[in-house]
Short mmCIF file of the C-alpha atoms (twelve columns), coordinates in Angstrom:
data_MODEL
# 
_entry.id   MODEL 
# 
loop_
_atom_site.group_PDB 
_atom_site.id 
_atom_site.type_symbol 
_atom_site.label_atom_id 
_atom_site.label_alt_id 
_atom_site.label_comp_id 
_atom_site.label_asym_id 
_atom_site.label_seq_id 
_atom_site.Cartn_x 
_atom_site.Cartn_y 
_atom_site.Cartn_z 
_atom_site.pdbx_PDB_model_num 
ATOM 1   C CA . UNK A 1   10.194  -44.887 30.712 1 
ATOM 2   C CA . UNK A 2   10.278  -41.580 32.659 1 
ATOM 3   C CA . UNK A 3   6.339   -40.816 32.215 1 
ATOM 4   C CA . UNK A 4   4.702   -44.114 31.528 1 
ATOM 5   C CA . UNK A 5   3.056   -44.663 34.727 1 
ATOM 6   C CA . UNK A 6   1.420   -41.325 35.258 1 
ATOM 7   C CA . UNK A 7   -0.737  -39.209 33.957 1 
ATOM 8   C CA . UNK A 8   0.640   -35.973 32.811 1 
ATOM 9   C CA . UNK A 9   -1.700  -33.130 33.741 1 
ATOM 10  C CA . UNK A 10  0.174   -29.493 33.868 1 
ATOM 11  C CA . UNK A 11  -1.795  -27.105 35.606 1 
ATOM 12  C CA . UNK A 12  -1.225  -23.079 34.891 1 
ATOM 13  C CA . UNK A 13  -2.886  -19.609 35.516 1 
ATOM 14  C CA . UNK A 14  -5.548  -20.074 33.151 1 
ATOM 15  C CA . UNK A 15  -4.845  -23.405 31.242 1 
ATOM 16  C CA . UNK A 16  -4.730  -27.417 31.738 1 
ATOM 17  C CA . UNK A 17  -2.199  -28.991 29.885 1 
ATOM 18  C CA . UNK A 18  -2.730  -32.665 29.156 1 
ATOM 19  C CA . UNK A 19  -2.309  -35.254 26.545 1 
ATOM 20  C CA . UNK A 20  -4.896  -35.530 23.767 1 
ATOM 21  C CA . UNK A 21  -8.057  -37.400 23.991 1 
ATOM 22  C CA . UNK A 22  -10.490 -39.479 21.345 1 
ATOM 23  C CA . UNK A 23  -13.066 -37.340 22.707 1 
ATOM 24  C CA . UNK A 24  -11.434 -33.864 21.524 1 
ATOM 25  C CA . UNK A 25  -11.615 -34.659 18.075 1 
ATOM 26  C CA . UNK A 26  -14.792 -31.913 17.110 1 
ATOM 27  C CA . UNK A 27  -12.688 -29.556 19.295 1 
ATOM 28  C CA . UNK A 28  -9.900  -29.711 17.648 1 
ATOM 29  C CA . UNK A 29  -11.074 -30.468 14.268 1 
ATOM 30  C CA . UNK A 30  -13.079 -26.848 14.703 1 
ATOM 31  C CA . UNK A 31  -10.096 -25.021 16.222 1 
ATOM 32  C CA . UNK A 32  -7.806  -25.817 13.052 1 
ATOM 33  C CA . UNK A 33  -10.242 -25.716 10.810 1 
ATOM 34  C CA . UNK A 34  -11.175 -22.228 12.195 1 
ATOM 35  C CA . UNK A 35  -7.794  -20.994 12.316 1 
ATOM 36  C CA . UNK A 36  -6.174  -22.633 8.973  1 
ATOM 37  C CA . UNK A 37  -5.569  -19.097 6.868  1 
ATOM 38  C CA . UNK A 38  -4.105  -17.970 10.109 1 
ATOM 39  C CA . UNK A 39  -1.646  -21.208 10.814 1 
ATOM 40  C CA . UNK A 40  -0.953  -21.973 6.748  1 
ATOM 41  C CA . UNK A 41  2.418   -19.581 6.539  1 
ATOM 42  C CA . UNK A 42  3.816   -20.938 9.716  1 
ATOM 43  C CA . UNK A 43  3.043   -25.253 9.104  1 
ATOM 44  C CA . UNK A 44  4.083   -27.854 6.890  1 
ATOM 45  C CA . UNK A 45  1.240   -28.341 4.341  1 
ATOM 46  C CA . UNK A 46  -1.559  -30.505 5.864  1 
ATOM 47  C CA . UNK A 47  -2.344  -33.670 4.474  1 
ATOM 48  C CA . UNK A 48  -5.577  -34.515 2.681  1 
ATOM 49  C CA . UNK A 49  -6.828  -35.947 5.812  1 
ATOM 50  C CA . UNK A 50  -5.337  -34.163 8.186  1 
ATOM 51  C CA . UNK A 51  -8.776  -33.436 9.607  1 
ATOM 52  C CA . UNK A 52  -10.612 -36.529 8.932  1 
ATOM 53  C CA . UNK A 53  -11.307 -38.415 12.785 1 
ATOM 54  C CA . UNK A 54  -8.959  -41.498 11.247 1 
ATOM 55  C CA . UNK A 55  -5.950  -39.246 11.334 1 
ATOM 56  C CA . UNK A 56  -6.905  -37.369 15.301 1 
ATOM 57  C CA . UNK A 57  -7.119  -41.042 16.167 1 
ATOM 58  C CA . UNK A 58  -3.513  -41.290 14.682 1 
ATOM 59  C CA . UNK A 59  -2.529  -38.226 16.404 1 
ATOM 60  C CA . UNK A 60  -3.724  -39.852 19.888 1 
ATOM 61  C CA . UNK A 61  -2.254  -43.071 19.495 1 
ATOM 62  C CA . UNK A 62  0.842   -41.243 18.377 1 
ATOM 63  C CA . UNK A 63  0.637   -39.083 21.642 1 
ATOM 64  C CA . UNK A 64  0.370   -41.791 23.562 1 
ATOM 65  C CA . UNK A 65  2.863   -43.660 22.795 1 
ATOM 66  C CA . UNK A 66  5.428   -40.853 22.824 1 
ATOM 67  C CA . UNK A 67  4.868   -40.362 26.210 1 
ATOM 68  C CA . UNK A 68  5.193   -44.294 27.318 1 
ATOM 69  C CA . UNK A 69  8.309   -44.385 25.144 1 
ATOM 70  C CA . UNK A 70  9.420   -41.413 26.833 1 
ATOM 71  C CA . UNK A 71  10.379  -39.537 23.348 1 
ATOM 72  C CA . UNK A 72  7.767   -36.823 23.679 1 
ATOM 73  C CA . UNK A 73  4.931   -34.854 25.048 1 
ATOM 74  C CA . UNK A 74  2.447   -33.905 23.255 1 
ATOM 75  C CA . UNK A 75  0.139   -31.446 25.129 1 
ATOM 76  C CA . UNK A 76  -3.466  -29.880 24.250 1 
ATOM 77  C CA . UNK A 77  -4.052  -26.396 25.975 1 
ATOM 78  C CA . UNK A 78  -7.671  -25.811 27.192 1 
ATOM 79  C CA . UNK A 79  -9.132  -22.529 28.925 1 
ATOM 80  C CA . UNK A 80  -10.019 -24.185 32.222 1 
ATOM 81  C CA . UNK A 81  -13.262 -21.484 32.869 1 
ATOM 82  C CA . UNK A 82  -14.965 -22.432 29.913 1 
ATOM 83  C CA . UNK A 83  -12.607 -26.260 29.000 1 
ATOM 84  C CA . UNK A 84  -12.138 -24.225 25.243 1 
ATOM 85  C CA . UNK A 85  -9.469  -25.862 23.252 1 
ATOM 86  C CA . UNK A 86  -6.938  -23.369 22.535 1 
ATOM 87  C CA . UNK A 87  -3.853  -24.674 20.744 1 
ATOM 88  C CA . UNK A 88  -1.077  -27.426 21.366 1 
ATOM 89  C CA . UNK A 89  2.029   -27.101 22.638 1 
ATOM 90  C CA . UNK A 90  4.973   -30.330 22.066 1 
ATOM 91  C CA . UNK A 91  7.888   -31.402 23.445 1 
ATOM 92  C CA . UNK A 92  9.249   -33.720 20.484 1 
ATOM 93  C CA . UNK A 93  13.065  -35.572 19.342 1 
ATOM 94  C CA . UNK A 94  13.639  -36.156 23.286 1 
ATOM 95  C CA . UNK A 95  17.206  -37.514 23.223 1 
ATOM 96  C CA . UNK A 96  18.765  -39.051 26.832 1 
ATOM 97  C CA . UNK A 97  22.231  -40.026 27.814 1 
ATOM 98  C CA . UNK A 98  24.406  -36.839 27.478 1 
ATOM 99  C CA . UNK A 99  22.392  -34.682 25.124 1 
ATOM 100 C CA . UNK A 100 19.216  -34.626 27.961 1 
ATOM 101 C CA . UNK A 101 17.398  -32.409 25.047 1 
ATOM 102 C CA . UNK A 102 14.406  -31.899 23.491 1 
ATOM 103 C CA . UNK A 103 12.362  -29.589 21.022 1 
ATOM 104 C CA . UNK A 104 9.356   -27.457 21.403 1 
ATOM 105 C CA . UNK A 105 6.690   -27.092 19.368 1 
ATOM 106 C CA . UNK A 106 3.247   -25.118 19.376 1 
ATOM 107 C CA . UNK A 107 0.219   -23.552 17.597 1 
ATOM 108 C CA . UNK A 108 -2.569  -21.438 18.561 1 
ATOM 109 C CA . UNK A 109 -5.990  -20.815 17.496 1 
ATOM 110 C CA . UNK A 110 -6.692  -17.506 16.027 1 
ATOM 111 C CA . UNK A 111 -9.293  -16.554 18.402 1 
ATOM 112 C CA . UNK A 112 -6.783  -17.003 21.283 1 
ATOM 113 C CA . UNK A 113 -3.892  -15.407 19.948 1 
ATOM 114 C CA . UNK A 114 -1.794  -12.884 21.328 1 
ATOM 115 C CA . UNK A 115 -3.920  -13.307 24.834 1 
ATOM 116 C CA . UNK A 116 -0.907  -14.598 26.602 1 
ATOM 117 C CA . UNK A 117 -2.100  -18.245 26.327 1 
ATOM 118 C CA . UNK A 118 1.491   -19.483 24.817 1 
ATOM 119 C CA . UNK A 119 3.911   -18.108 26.924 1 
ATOM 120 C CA . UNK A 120 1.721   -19.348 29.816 1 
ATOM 121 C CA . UNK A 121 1.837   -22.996 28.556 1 
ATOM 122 C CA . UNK A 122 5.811   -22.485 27.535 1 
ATOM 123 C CA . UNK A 123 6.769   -21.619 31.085 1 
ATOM 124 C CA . UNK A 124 4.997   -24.474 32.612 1 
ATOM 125 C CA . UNK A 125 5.925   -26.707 30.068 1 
ATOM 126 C CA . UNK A 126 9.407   -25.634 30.527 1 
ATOM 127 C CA . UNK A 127 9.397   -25.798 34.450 1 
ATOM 128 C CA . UNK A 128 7.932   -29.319 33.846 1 
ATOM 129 C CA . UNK A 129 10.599  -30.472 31.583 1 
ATOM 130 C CA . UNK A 130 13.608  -29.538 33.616 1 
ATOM 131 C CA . UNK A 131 12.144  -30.801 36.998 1 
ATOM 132 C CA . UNK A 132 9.969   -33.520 36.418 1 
ATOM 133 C CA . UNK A 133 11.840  -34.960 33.018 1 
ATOM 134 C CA . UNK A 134 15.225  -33.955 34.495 1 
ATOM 135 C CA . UNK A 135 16.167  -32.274 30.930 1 
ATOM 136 C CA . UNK A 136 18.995  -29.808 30.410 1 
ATOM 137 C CA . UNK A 137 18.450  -28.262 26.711 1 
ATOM 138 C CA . UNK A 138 15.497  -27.188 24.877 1 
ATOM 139 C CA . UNK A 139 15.386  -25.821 21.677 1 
ATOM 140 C CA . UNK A 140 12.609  -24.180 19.237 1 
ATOM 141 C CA . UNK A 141 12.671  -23.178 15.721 1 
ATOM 142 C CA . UNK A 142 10.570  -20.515 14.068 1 
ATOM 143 C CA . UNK A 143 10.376  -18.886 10.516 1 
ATOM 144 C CA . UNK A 144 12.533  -15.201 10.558 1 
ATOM 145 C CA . UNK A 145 9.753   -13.442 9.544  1 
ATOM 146 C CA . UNK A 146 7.208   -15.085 12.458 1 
ATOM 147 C CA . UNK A 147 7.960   -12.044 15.035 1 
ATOM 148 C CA . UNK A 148 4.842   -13.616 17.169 1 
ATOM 149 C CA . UNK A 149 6.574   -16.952 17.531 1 
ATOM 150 C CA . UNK A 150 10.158  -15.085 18.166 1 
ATOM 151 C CA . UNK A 151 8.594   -12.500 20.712 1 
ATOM 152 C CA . UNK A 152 7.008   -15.328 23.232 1 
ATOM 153 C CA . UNK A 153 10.168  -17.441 22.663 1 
ATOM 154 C CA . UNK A 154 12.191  -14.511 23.810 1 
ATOM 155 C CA . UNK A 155 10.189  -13.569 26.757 1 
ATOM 156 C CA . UNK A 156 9.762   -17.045 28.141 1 
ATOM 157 C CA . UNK A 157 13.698  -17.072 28.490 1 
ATOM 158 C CA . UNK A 158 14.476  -18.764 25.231 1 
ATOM 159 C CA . UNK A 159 17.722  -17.407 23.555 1 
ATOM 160 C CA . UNK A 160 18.655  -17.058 19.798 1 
ATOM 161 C CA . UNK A 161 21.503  -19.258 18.530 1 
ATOM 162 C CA . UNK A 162 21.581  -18.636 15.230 1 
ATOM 163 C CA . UNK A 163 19.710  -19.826 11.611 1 
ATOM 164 C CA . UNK A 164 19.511  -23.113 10.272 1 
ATOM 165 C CA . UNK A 165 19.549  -24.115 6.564  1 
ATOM 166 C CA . UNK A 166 16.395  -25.397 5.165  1 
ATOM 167 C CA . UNK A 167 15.399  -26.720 8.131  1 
ATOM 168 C CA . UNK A 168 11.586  -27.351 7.537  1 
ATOM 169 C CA . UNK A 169 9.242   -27.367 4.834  1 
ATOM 170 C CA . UNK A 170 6.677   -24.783 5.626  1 
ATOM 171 C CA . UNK A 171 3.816   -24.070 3.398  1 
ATOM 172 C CA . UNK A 172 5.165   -26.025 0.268  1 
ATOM 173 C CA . UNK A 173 8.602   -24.991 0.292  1 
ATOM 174 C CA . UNK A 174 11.904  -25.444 2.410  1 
ATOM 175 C CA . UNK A 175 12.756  -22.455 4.514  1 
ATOM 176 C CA . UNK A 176 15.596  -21.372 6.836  1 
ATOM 177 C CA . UNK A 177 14.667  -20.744 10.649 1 
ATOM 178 C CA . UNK A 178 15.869  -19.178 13.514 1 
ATOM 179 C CA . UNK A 179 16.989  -21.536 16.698 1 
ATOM 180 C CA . UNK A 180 16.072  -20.741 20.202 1 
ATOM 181 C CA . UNK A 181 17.349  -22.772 23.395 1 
ATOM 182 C CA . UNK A 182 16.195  -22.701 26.915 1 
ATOM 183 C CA . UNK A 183 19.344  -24.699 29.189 1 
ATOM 184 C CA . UNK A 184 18.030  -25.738 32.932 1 
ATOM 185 C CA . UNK A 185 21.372  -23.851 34.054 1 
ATOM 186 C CA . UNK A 186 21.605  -21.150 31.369 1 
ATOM 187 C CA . UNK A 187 24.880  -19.015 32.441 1 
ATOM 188 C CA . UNK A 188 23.344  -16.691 29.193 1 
ATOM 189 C CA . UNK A 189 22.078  -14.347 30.953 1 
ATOM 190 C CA . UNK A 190 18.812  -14.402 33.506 1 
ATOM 191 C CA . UNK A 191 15.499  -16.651 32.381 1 
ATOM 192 C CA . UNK A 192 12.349  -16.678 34.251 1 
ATOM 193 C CA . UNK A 193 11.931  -19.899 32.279 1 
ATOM 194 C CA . UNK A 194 14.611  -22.357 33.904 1 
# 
């Protein structure tokens, strides 16, 4: 499909973005691990294995195939002066024919928050995903109350739309969140995003 026969490798200021490896499974078994207190209010509860290697190696199969079936992209962020893992960021639910859409995802570790790091990755992601993948819509959903999340959506050029019902269960429990689009040709007002 659209990225099957490449490599996806998005280079920023300070980051590589690329698909996740076999090989990053102490990395990123540290990172969450690390950072769980911090993530817990803002994720779906984590399975009883989410850390075990058994479900990473699910997590890169899944990856991979997402990307040859041309549904997804699901990106690692490392520091490229030290090769630190330093969250994930996703483009999931990638719809074609007339929708051209998908939906963003992300986390960071605590040690790397508010550094910057995100809204790096969501401008290059976003640049990618309207040039290379030729999409026209992407949207984001965050918990009200999750200002961090809201703020870097904001200032990437994402724009609030409105709340959706129940949308996710976060934590244990279903909760409403706020919707965010970035459109390639967004006659909203001015993005540095699209």
């Amino acid at each position: 499909m659209f990225l099957a026969k490449r490599k996806v490798r998005i280079e920023t200021e300070r980051m590589t973005l690329r698909l996740p490896s076999h090989s990053d499974f102490i990395a990123w078994t540290s990172l969450r691990q690390m950072s769980r207190e911090f993530l817990t209010p803002w994720e779906p509860v984590w399975a009883a294995d989410h850390l075990t290697r058994k479900s990473f190696t699910n997590r890169v199969h899944w990856a991979q195939r997402s990307v040859s079936g041309g549904t997804g992209l699901p990106l690692f962020m490392f520091n490229r002066s030290d090769n630190a893992l330093l969250g994930a960021i996703t483009l999931d639910n990638v719809v074609r024919g007339p929708s051209q859409s998908g939906t963003l995802g992300y986390w960071i570790g605590q040690p790397y928050a508010r550094q910057g790091y995100m809204r790096e990755a969501i401008v290059s992601l976003t640049h990618y995903v309207f040039d290379a993948m030729d999409l026209s819509r992407i949207q984001a959903a965050c918990l009200p109350e999750n200002e961090a999340s809201r703020g870097v959506l904001e200032k990437t050029g994402f724009k609030y739309e409105g709340v959706a019902q129940s949308y996710l269960q976060i934590n244990g429990r279903w909760r409403n969140h706020v919707i965010y689009s970035c459109l390639r040709h967004d006659r909203r007002g001015r993005t540095e995003a699209g």
